[in-house]
N, CA, C and O atoms as a MOPAC input file, in Angstrom:
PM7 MOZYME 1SCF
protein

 N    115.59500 1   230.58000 1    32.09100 1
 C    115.54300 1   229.58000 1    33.14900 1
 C    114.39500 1   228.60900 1    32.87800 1
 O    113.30500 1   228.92800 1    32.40500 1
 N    114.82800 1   227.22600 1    33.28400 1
 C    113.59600 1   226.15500 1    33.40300 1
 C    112.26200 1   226.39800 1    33.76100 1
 O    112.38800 1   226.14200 1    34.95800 1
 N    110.99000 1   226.72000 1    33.62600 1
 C    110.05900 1   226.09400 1    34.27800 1
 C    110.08000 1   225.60500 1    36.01400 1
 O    110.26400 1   224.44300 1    36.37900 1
 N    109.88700 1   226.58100 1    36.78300 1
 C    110.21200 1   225.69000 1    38.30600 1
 C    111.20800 1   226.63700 1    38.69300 1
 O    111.24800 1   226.80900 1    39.91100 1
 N    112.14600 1   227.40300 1    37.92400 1
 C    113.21400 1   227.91200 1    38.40700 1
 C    113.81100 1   229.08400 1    38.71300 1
 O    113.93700 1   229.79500 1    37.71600 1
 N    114.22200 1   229.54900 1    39.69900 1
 C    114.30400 1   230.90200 1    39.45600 1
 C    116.14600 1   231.98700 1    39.14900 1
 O    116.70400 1   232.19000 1    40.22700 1
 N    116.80100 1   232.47200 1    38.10900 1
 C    117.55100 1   232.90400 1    38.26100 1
 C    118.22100 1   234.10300 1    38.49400 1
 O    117.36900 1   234.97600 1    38.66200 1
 N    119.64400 1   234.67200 1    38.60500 1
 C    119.78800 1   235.71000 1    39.34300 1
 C    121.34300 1   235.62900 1    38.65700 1
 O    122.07800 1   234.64600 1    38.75900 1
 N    121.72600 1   237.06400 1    37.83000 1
 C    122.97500 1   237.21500 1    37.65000 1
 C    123.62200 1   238.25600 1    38.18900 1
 O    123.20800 1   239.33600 1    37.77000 1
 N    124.35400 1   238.30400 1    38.84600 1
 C    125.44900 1   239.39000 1    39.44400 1
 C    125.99400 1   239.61700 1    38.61200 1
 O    126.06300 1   239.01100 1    37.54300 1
 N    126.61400 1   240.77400 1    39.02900 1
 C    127.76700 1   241.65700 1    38.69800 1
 C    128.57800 1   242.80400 1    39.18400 1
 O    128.11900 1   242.95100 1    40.31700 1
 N    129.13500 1   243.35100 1    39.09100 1
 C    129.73700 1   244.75800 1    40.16100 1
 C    129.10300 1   244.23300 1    41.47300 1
 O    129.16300 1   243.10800 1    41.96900 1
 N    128.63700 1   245.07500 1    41.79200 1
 C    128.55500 1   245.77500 1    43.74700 1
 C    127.05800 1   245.36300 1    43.78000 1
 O    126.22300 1   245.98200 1    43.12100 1
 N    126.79100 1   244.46800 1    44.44200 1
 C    125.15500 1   244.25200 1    44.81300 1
 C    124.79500 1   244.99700 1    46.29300 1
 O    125.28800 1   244.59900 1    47.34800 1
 N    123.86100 1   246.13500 1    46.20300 1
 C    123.71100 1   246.76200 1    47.40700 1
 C    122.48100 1   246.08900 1    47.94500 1
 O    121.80600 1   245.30000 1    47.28500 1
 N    122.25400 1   246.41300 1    49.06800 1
 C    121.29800 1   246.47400 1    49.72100 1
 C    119.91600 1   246.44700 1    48.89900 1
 O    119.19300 1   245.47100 1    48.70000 1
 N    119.74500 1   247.73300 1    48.48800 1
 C    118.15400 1   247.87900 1    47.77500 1
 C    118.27200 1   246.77500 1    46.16700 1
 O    117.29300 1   246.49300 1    45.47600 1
 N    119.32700 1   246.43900 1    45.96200 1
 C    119.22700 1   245.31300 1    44.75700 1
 C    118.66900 1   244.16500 1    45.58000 1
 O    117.66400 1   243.56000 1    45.20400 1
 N    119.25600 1   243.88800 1    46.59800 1
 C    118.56700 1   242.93500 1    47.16300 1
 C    117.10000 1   242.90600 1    47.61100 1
 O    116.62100 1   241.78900 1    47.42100 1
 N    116.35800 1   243.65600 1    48.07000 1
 C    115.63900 1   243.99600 1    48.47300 1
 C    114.41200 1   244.31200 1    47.10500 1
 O    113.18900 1   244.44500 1    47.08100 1
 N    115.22000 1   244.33200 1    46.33600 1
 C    113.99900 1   244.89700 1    44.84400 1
 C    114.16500 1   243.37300 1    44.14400 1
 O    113.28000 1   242.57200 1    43.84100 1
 N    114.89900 1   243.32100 1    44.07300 1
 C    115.47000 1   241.87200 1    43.22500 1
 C    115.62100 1   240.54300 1    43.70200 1
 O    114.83400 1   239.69100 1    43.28800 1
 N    116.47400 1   240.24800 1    44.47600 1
 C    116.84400 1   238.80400 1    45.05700 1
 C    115.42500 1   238.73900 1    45.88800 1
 O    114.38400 1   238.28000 1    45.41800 1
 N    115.56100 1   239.22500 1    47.07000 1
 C    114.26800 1   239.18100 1    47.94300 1
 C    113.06700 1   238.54600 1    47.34600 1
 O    112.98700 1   237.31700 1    47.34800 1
 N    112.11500 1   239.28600 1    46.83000 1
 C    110.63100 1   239.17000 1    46.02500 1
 C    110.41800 1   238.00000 1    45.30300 1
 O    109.35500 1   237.39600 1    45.44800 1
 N    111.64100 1   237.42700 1    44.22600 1
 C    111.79100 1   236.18400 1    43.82900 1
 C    111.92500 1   235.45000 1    44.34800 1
 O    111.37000 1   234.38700 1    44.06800 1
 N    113.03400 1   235.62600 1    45.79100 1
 C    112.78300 1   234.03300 1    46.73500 1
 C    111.82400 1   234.35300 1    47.53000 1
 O    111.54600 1   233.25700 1    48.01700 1
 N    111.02600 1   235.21200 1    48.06400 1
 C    110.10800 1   234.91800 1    48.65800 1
 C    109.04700 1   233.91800 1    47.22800 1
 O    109.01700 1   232.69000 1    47.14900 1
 N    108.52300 1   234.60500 1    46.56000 1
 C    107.71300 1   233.96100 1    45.54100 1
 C    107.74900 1   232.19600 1    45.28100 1
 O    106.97800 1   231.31300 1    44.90600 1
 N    109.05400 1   232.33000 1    45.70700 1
 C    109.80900 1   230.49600 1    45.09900 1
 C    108.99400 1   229.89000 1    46.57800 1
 O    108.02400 1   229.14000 1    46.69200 1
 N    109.72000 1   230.46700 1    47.44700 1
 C    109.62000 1   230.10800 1    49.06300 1
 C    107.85100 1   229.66300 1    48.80100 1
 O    107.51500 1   228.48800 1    48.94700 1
 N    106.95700 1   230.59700 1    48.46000 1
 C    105.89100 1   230.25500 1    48.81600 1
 C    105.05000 1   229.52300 1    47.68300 1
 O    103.91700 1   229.10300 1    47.91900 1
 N    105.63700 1   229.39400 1    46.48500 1
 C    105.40800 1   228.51900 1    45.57700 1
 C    105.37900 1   226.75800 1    46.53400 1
 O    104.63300 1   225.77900 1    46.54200 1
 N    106.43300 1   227.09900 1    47.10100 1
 C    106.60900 1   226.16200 1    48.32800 1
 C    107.88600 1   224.86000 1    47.26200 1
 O    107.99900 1   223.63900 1    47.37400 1
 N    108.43200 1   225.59500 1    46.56500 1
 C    110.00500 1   225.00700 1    46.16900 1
 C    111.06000 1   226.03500 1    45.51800 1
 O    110.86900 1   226.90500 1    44.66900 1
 N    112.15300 1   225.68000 1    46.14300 1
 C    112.82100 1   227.02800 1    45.44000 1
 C    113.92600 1   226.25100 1    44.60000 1
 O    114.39600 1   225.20700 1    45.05300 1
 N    114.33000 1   226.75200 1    43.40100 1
 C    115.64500 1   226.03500 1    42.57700 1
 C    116.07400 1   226.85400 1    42.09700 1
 O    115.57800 1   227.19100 1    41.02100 1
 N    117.39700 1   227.72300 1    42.72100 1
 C    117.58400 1   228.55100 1    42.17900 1
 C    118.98300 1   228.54800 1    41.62200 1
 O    119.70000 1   227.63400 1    42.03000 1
 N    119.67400 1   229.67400 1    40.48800 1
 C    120.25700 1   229.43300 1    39.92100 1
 C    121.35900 1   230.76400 1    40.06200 1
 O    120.58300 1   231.71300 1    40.18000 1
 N    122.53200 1   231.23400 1    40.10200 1
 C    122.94800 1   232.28600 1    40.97500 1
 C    124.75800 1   232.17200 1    40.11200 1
 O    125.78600 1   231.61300 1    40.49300 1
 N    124.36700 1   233.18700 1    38.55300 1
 C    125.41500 1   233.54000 1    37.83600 1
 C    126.21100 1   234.72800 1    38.65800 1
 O    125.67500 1   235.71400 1    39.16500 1
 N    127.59600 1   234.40800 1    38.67200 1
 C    128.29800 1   235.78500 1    39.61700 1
 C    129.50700 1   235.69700 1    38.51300 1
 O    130.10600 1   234.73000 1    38.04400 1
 N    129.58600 1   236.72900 1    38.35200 1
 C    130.85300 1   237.65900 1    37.31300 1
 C    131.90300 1   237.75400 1    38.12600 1
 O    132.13500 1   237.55100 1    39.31700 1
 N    132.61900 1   238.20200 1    36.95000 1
 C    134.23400 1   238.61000 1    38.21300 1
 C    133.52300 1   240.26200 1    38.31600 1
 O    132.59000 1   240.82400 1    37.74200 1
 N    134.40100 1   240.60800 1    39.24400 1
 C    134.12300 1   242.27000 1    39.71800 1
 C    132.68000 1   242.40000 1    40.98700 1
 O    132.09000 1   243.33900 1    41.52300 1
 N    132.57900 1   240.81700 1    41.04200 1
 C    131.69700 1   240.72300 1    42.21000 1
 C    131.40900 1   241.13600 1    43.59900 1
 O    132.10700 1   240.31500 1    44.19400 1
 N    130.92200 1   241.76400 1    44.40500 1
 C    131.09700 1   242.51800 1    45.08900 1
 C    129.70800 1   242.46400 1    46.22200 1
 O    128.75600 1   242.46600 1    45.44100 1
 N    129.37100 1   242.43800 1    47.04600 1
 C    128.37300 1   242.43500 1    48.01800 1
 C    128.65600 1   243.68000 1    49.01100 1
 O    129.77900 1   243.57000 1    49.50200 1
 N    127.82000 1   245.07300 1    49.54100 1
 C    128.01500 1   246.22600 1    50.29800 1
 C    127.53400 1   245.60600 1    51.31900 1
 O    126.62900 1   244.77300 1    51.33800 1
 N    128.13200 1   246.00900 1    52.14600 1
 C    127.36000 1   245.23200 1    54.29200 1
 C    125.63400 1   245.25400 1    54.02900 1
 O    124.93700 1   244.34000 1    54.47000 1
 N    125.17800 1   246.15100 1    53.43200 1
 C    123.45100 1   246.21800 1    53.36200 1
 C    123.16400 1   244.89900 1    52.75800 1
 O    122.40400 1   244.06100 1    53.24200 1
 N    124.03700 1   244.75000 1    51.33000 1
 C    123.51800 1   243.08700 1    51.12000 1
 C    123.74300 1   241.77700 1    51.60100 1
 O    123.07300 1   240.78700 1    51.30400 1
 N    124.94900 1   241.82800 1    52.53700 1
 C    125.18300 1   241.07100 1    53.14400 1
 C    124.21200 1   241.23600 1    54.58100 1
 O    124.07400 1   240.35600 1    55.43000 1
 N    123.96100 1   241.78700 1    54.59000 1
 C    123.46000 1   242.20300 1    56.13000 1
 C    121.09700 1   241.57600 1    55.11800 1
 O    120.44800 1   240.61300 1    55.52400 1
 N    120.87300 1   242.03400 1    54.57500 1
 C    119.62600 1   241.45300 1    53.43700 1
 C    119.70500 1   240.25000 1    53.67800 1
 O    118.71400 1   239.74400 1    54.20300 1
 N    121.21600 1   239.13400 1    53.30700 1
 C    121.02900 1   237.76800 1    52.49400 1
 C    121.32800 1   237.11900 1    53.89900 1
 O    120.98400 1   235.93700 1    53.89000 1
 N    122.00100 1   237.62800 1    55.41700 1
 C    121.29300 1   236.89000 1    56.24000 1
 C    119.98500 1   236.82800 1    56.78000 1
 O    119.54900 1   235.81400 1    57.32500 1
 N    119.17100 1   238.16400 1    56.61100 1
 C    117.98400 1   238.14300 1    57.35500 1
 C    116.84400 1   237.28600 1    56.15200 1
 O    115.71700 1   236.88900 1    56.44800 1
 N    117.45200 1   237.16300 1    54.88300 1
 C    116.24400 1   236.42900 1    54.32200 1
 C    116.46400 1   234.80100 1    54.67700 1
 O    115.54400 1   233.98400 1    54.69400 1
 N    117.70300 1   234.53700 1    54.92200 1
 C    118.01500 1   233.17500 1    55.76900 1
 C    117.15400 1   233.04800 1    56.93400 1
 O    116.65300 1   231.93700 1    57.11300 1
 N    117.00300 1   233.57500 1    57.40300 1
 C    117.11900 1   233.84700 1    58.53300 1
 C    115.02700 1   233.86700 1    58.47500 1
 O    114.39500 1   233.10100 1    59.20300 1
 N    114.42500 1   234.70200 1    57.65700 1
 C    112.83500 1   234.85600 1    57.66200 1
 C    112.57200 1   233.73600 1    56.10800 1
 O    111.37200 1   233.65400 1    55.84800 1
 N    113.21000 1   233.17100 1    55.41900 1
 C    113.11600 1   232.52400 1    54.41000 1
 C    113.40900 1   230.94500 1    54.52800 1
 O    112.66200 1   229.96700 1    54.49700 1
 N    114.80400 1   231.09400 1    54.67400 1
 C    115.08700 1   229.41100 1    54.99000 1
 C    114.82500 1   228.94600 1    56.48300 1
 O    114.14600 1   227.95900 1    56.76600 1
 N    115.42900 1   229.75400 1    57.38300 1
 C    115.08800 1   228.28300 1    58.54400 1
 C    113.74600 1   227.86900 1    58.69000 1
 O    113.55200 1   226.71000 1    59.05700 1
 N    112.59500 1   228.75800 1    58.42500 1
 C    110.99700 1   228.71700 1    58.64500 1
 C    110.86200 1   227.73500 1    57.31200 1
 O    109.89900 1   226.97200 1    57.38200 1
 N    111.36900 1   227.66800 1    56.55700 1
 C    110.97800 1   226.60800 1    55.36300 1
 C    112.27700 1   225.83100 1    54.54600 1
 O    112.69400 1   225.89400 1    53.38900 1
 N    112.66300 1   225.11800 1    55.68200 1
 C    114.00200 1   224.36100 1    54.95700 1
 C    113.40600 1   223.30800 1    53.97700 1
 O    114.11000 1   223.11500 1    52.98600 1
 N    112.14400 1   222.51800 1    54.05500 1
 C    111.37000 1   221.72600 1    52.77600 1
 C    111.51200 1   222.33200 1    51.54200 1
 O    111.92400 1   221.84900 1    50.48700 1
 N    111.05700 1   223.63600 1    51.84300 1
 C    110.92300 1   224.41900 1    49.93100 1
 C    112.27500 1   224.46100 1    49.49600 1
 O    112.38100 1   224.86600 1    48.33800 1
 N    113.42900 1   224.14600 1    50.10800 1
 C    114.65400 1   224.85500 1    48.98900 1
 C    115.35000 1   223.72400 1    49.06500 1
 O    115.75600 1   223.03200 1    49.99800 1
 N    115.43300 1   223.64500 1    47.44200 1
 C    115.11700 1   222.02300 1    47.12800 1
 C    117.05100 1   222.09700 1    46.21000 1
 O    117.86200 1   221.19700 1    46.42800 1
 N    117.31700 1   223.05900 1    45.46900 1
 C    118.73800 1   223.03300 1    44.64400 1
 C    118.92500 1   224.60700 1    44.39200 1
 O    118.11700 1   225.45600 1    44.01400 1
 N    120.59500 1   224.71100 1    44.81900 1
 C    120.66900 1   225.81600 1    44.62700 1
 C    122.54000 1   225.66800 1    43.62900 1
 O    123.62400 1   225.27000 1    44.05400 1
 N    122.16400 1   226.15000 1    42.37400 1
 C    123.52700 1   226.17400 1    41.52200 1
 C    124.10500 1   227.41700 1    41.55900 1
 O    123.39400 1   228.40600 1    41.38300 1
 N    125.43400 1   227.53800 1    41.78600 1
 C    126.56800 1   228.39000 1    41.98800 1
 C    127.03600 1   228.45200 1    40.59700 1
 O    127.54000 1   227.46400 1    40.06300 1
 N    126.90400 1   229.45800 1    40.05200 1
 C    128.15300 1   229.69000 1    38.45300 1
 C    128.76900 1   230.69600 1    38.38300 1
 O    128.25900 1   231.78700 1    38.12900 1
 N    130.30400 1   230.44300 1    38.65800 1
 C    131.27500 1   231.49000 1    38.85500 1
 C    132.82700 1   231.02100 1    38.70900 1
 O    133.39800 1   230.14100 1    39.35400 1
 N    133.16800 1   231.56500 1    38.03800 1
 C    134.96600 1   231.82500 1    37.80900 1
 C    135.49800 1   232.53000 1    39.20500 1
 O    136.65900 1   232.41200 1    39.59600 1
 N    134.65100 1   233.15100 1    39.78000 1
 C    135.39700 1   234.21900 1    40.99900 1
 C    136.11800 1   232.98000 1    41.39400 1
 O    135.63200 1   231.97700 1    40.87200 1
 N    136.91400 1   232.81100 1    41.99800 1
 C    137.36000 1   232.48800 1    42.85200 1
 C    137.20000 1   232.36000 1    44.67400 1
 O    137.31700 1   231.30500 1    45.29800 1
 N    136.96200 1   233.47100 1    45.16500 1
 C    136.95200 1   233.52000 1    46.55900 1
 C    134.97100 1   233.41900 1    46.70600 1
 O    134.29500 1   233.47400 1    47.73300 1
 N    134.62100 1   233.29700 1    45.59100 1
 C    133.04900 1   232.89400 1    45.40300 1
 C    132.88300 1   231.42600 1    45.81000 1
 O    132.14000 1   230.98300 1    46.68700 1
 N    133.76800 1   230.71800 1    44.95500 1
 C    133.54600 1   229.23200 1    44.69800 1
 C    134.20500 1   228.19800 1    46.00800 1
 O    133.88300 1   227.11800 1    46.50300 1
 N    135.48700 1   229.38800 1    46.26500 1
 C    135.48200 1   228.69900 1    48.09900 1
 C    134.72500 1   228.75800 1    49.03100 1
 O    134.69600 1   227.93000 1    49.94200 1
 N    133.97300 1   229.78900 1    48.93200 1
 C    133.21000 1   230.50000 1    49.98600 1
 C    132.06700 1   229.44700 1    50.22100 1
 O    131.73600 1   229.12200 1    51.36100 1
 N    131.39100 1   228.85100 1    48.92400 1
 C    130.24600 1   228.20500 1    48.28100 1
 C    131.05700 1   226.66900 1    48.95300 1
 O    130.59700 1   226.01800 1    49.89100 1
 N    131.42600 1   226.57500 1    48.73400 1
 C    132.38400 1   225.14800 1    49.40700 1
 C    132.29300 1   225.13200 1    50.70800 1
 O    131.62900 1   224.25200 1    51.25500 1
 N    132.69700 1   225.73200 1    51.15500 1
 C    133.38400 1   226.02400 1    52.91300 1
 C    132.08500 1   226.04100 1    53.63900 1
 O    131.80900 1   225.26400 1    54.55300 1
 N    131.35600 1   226.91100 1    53.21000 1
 C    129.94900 1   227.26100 1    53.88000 1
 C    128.44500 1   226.72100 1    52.91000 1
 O    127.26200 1   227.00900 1    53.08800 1
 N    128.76900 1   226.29200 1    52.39900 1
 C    127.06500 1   225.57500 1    51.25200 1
 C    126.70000 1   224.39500 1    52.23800 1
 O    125.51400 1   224.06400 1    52.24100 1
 N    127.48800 1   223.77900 1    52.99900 1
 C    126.93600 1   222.54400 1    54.03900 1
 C    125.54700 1   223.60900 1    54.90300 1
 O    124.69400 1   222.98000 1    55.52900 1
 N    125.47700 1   224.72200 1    54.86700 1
 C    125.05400 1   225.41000 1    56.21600 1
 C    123.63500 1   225.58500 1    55.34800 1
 O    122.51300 1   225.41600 1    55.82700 1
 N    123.97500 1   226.02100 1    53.74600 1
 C    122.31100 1   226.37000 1    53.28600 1
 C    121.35400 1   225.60200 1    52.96600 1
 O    121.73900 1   224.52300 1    52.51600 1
 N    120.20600 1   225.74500 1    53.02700 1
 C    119.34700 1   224.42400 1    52.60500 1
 C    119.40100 1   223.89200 1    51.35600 1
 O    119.83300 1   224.34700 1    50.29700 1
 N    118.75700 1   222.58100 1    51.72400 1
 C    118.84600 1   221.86600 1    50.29400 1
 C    120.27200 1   221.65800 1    49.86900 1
 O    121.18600 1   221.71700 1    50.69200 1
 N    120.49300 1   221.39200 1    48.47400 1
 C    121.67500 1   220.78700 1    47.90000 1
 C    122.05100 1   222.16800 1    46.95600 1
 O    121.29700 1   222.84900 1    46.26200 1
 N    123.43400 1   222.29700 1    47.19600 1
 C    124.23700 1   223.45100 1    46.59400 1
 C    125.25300 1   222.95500 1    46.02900 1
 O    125.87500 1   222.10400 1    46.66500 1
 N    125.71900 1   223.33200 1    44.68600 1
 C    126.30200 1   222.79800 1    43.73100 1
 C    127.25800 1   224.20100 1    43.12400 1
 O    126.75900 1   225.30000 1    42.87700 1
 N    128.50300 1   223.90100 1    42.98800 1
 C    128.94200 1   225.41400 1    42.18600 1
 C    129.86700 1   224.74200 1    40.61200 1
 O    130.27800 1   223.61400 1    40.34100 1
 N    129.88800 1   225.48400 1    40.18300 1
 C    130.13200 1   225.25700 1    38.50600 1
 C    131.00800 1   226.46600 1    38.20100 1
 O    130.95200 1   227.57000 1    38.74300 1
 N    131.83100 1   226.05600 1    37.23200 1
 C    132.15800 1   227.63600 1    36.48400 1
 C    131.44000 1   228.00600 1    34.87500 1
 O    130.81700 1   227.44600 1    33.97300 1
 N    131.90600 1   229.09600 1    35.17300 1
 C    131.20600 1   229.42700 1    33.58000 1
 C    130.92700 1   228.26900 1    32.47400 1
 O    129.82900 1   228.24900 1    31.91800 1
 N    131.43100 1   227.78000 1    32.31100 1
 C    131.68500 1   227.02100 1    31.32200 1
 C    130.79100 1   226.04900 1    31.54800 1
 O    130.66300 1   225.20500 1    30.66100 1
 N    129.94400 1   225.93300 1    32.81500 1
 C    129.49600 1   224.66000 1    33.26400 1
 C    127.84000 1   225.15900 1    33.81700 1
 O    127.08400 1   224.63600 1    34.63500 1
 N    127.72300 1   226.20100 1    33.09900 1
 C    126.17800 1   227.43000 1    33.32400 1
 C    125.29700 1   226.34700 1    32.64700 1
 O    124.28800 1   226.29300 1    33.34900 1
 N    125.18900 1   225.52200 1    31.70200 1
 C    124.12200 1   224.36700 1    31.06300 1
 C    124.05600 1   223.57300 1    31.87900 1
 O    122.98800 1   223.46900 1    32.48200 1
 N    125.29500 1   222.60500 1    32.25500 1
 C    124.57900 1   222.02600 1    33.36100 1
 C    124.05100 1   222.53600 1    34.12500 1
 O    122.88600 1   222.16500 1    34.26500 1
 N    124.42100 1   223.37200 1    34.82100 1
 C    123.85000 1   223.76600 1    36.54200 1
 C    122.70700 1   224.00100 1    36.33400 1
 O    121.85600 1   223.74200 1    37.18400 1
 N    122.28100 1   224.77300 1    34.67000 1
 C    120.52100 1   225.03800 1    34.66200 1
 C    119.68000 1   223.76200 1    34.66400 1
 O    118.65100 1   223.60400 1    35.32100 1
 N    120.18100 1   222.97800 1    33.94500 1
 C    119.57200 1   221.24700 1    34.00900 1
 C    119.37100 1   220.59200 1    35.18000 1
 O    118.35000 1   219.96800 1    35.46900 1
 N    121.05200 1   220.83000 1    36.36100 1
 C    120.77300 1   220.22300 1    37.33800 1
 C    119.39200 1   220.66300 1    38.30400 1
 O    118.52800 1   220.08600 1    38.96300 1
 N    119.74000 1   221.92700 1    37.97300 1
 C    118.83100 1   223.20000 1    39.33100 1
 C    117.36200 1   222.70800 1    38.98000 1
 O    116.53200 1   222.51300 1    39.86700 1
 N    117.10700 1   222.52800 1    37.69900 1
 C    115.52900 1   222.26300 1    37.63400 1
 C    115.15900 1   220.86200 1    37.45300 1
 O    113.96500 1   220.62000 1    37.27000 1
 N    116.09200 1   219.79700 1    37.47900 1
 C    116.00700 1   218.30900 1    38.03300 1
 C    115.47200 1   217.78600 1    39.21800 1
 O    115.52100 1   216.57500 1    39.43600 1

């Protein structure tokens, strides 16, 4: 990843304590760097357990609304499918500017994310 940037690749089943060891600690770090650009590879076989879903609202929730300034670009790279709608339908709601790409399109999104 760029300089400035922070990334994150999925795969299988992201639980709870992945979040919490992993996703968490890095966006807090970005958050209080006081800019976040992050970059968010998802595989097929992608998968989120209620604990991580139940994690990635409360860091919304203690992360973004208290600092909607710091989160400055956030790139989506994924073939999933029901990923890249999801990222569509609902990316108006997250801060900053959200962008999704597919595989094929992982160079840009790292260029854009740290632009």
């Amino acid at each position: 990843m760029p300089p400035g940037t922070v990334g994150f690749r999925m795969s299988g089943e992201v639980t709870r304590e992945d979040y919490k060891r992993v996703l968490e600690p890095a966006l807090r770090a970005a958050v209080e760097s006081g800019e976040v650009r992050g970059l968010y590879l998802i595989d097929s076989g992608f998968e989120m357990d209620g604990g991580a879903v139940f994690e990635d609202v409360k860091v919304g929730l203690t992360l973004g609304l208290p600092h909607l300034s710091a989160w400055k670009r956030s790139a989506v790279v994924t073939d999933v499918d029901w990923v890249r709608r999801a990222v569509r339908l609902f990316g108006w709601m997250a801060p900053g500017e959200v962008r999704v790409w597919g595989h094929d399109g992982l160079n840009e999104a790292r260029e854009w994310v740290a632009g």
